[in-house]
C-alpha positions in Angstrom: 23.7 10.8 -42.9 20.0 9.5 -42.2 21.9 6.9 -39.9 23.6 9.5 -38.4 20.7 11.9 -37.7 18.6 9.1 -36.3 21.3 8.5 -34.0 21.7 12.0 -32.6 17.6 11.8 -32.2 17.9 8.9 -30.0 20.6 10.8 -27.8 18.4 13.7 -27.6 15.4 11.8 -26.7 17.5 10.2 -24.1 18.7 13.3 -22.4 15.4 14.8 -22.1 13.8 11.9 -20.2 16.2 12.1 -17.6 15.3 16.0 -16.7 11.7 15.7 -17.0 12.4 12.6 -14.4 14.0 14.8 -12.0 11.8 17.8 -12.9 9.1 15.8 -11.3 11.4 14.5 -8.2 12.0 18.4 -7.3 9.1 19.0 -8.0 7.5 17.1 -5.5 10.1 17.8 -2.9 8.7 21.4 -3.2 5.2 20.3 -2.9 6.2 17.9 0.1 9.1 20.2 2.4 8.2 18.3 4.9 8.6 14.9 3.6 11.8 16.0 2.0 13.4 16.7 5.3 11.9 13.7 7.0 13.5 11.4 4.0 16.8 13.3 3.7 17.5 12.9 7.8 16.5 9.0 7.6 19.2 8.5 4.7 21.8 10.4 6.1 21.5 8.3 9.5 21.4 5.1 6.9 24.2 6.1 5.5 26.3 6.1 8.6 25.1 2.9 9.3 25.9 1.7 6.5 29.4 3.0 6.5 30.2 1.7 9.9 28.9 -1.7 9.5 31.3 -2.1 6.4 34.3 -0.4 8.6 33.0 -2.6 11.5 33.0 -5.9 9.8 28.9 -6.0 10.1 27.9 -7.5 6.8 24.2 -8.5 7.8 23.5 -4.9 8.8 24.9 -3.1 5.5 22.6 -5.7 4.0 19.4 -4.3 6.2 21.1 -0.4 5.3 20.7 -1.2 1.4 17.5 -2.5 1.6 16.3 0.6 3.3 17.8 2.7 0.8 16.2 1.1 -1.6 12.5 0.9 0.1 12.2 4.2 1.1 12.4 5.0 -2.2 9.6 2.9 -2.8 6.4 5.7 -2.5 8.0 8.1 -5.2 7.9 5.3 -7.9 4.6 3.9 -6.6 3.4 7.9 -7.2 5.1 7.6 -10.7 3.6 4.5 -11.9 0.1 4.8 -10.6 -0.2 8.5 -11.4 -1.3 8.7 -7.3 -0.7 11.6 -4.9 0.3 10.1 -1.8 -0.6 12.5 1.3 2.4 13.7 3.3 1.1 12.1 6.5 0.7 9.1 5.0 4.5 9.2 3.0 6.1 10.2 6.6 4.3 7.3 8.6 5.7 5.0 5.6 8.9 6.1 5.8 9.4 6.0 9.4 8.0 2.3 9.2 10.4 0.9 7.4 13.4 2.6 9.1 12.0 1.2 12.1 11.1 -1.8 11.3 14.7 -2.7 9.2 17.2 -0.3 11.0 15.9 -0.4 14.6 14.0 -3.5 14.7 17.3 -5.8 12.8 19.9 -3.9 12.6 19.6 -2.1 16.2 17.9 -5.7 17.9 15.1 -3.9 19.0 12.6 -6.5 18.5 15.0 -8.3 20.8 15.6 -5.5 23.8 12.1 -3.9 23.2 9.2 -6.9 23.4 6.5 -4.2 22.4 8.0 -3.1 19.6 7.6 -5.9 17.1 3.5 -5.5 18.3 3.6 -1.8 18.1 5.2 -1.9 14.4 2.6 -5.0 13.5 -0.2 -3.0 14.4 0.6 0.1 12.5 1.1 -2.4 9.2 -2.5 -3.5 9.8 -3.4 -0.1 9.5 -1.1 1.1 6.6 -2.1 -2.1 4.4 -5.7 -1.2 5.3 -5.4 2.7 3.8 -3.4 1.3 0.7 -6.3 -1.2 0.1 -9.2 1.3 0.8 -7.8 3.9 -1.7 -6.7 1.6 -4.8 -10.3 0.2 -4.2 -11.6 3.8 -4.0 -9.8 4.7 -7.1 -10.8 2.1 -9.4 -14.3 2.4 -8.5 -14.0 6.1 -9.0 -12.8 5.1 -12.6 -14.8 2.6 -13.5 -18.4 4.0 -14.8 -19.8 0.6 -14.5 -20.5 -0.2 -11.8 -20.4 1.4 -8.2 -19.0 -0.2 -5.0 -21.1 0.8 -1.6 -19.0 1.9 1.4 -19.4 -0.8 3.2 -18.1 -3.3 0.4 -15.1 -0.8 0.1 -14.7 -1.5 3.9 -14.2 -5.0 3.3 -12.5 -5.2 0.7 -9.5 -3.1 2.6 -10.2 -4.8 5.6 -9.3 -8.3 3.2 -6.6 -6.9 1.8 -5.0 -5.7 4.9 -5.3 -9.0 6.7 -3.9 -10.9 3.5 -0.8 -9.0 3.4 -0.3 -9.8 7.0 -0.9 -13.4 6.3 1.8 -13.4 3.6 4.1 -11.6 6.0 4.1 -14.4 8.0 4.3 -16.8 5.5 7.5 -15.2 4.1 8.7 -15.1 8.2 8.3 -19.2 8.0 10.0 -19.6 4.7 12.8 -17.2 5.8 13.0 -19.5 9.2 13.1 -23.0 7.8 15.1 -22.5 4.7 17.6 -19.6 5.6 17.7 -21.0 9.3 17.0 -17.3 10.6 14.5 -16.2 13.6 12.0 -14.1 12.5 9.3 -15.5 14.3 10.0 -14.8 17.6 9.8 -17.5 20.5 8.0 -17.1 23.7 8.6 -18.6 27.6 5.4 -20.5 28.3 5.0 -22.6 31.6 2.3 -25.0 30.7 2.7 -27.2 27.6 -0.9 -28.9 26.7 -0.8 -31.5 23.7 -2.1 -35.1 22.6 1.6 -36.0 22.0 2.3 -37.0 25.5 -0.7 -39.4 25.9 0.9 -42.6 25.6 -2.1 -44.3 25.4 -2.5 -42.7 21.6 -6.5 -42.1 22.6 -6.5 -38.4 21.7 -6.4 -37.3 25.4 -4.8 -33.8 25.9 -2.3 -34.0 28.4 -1.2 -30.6 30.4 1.9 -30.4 31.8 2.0 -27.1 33.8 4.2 -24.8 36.2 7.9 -25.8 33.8 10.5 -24.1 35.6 13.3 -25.0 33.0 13.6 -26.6 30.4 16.8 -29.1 29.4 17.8 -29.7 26.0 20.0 -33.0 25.2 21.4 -34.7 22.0 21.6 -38.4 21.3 24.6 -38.9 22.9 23.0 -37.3 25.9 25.2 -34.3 26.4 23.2 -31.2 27.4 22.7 -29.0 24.7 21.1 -26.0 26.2 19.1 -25.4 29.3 16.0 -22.8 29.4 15.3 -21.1 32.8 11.8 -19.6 33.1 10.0 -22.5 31.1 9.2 -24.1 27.9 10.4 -22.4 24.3 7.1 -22.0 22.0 8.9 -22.1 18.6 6.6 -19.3 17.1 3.4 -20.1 17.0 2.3 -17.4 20.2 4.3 -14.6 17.7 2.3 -15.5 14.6 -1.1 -15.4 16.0 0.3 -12.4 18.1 1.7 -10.4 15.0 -1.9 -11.4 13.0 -4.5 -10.3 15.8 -2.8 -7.2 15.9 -3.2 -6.9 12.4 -6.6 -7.3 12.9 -7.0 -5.0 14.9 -5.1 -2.1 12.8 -7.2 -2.9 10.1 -10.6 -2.6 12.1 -9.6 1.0 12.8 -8.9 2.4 9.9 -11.8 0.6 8.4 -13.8 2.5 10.4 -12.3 5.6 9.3 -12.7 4.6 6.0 -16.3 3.9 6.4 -17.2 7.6 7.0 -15.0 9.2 4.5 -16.5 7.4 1.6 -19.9 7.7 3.4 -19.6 11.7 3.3 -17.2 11.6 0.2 -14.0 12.9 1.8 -15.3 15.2 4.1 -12.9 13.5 6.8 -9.7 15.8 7.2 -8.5 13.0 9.7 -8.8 10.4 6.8 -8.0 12.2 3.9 -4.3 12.5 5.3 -3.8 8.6 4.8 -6.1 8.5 1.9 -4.0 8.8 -1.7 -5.8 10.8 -4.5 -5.5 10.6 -8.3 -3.4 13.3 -10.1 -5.2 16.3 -11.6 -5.8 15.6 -15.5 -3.8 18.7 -17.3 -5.6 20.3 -19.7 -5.4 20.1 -23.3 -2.9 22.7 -25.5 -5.5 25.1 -26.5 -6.8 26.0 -23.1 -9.9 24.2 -23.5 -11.8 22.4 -20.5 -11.6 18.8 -20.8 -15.0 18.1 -19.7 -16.3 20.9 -22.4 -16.8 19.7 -25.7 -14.9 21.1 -28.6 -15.8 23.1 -31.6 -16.2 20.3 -34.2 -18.3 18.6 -31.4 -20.9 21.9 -30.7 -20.9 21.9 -34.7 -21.5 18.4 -34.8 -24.4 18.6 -33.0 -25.8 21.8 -34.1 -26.3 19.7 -37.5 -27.6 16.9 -35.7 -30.2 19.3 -34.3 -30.9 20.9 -37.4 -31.6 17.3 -38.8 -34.1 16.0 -35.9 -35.6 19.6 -36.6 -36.3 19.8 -39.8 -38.7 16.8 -40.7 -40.8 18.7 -37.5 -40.8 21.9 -39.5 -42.0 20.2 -42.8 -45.1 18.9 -41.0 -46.0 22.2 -39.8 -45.6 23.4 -43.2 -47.9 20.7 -44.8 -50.1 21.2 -42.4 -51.1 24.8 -43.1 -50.9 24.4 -46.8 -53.3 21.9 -46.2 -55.8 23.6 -44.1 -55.3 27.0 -47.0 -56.2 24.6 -49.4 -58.9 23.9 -47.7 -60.6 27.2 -46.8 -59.8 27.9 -50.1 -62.0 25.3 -51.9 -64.8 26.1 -49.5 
């Protein structure tokens, strides 16, 4: 019977995680209307994607549909596990980022078609990574009694932890480029080659080789592989250090903003709409304040007092039988 019982617990237990999981999902779909229509329209267009690229016979695009299903869920668990309310400005520009960036800029080749839309994206990452690094450094500093961060340090900090995102981003663009043979790192037409290579003396002279109209690939056998009209194909490197300056530069702004809203302690209403906050503490069952102490506490140190008082009150005490005694004997 015990075995039994025990077992009907665990399935009770069980069924009332899962509502108190969706109570909170609801529940912040009512506090966020907004973001709730903005997410609901992105996965219904995902969706069809996703159902005409299997139809179609698309594989690598249902591939970029799942993984934006499965990102855009991303800020709801982050606000689960970190106990974080995410702004709604902030939750829209993040979920319009990534359906740009997966959707439009793979699936849709517009980082292909569109030149400026691979720096346009980049730049808005510099400034995203930047807000998520200023507030988890504002938060723990918040938390910890410690110690206390100025604003400028706060600055950097976000500022570093924008820029090494970025760097990692384009570390996991060279990985995904020389061992899954993709192009992620864009390439560029340049006209004018400049490198030490082509001295054939071997002295470290840099020789410049400009105004490449085209550009003929051959193979050993010397059959023509490919030929290039407009130049010479830079294999990357102009798209990293393009993708990383504007970076940079998304970080600098919003560390800036940053700045001034922990200088003036969140008097920014500009800021505060990329800025996540903590979740309100609840308070206790009994309806008292959390910072107010409770009644064993107040009795505790009414005792205390009564202690550090009463060795005062004994001295006075001596002190005037004393002095009686003496008026007495004279």
């Amino acid at each position: 019977m015990k075995d039994g019982e025990n077992g009907q617990n665990k399935g009770e237990t069980t069924v009332k995680k899962q509502p108190l999981f969706l109570k909170r999902f609801f529940g912040r779909i009512k506090a966020h209307k907004a973001t709730f229509i903005v997410w609901l329209c992105l996965q219904a267009a995902v969706l069809a994607a996703l159902l005409f690229s299997l139809t179609g016979g698309r594989p690598e695009t249902a591939v970029f549909c799942a993984l934006t299903l499965l990102l855009s869920l991303l800020p709801f668990f982050v606000e689960e596990a970190f106990r974080i309310e995410i702004p709604a400005t902030l939750e829209i520009i993040i979920l319009l980022f990534i359906f740009c960036s997966e959707m439009l800029g793979e699936a849709a080749s517009f980082y292909v078609n569109f030149p400026l839309w691979d720096s346009l994206l980049h730049l808005v990452n510099g400034f995203l990574c930047a807000a998520v690094g200023f507030a988890l450094t504002d938060l723990l500093n918040r938390r910890r009694r410690k110690f206390s961060l100025s604003p400028l340090f706060l600055t950097v900090v976000a500022f570093c932890f924008s820029m090494t995102v970025g760097v990692l981003w384009e570390f996991f663009e060279f990985f995904m480029d020389s061992v899954c043979k993709l192009d992620m790192q864009k390439d560029f037409l340049i006209d004018t080659v400049r490198s030490v290579l082509l001295d054939e003396s071997r002295q470290n002279i840099v020789i410049s080789v400009e105004n490449i109209a085209k550009t003929v690939l051959f193979n050993e056998a010397g059959d023509v592989l490919a030929v290039i009209d407009g130049g010479f194909l830079d294999v990357g490197v102009i798209d990293t250090m393009k993708d990383l300056i504007l970076n940079f530069f998304g970080a600098l702004a919003f560390s800036f903003i940053g700045y001034f809203y922990v200088l003036h302690r969140g008097k920014g209403k500009f800021a505060r709409q990329f800025i996540p906050t903590v979740e309100r503490d609840k308070q206790p069952a009994d309806n008292t304040p959390a910072d107010k102490p409770s009644p064993t506490e107040t009795i505790g140190q009414t005792k205390k007092s009564e202690k550090v008082k009463e060795p005062k009150e004994t001295k006075q005490t001596k002190q005037t039988h004393t002095k009686q005694k003496r008026a007495n004997e004279r």
